[in-house]
N, C-alpha and C positions, 0 to 999 in steps of 0.2 A: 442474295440478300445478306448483308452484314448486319452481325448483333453490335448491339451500342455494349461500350464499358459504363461503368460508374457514373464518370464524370462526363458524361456525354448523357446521359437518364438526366442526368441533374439540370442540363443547360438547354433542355426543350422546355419551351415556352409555345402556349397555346390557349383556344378560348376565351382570349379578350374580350370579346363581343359581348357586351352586358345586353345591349339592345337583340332582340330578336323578336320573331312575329310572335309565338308564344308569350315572350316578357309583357311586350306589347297588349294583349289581350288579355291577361291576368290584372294589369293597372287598371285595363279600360275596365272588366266589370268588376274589380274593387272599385272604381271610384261609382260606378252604377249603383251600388250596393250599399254604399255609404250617402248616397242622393236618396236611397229609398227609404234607408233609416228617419231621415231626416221630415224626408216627407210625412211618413207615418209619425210621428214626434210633434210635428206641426200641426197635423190632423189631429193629434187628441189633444194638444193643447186646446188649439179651439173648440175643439166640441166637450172640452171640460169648462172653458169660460162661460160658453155660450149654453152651458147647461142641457146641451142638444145629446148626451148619451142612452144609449140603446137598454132597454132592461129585461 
């Protein structure tokens, strides 16, 4: 096995791949989780309109 010099460390290029199954499933339940926000958001708007809250 040969060691690399200096400029040979410097000229490896690697892990491009932004996409991956991990990346992948981190977006999906952020975006799950920004859906549920929203849900709950919506749900007390209306049950503050609707004067329908719990006591």
């Amino acid at each position: 096995m040969n060691k690399l010099n200096h400029e040979e460390l410097i000229t490896i290029t690697g892990g491009g791949n932004l996409i991956t199954a991990s990346f992948l499933t981190a977006i999906s339940k952020c975006i799950d989780s920004l859906l549920e926000v929203g849900r709950c958001i919506g749900s007390a708007i209306q049950r503050i309109t609707t004067h329908n809250i719990c006591s």
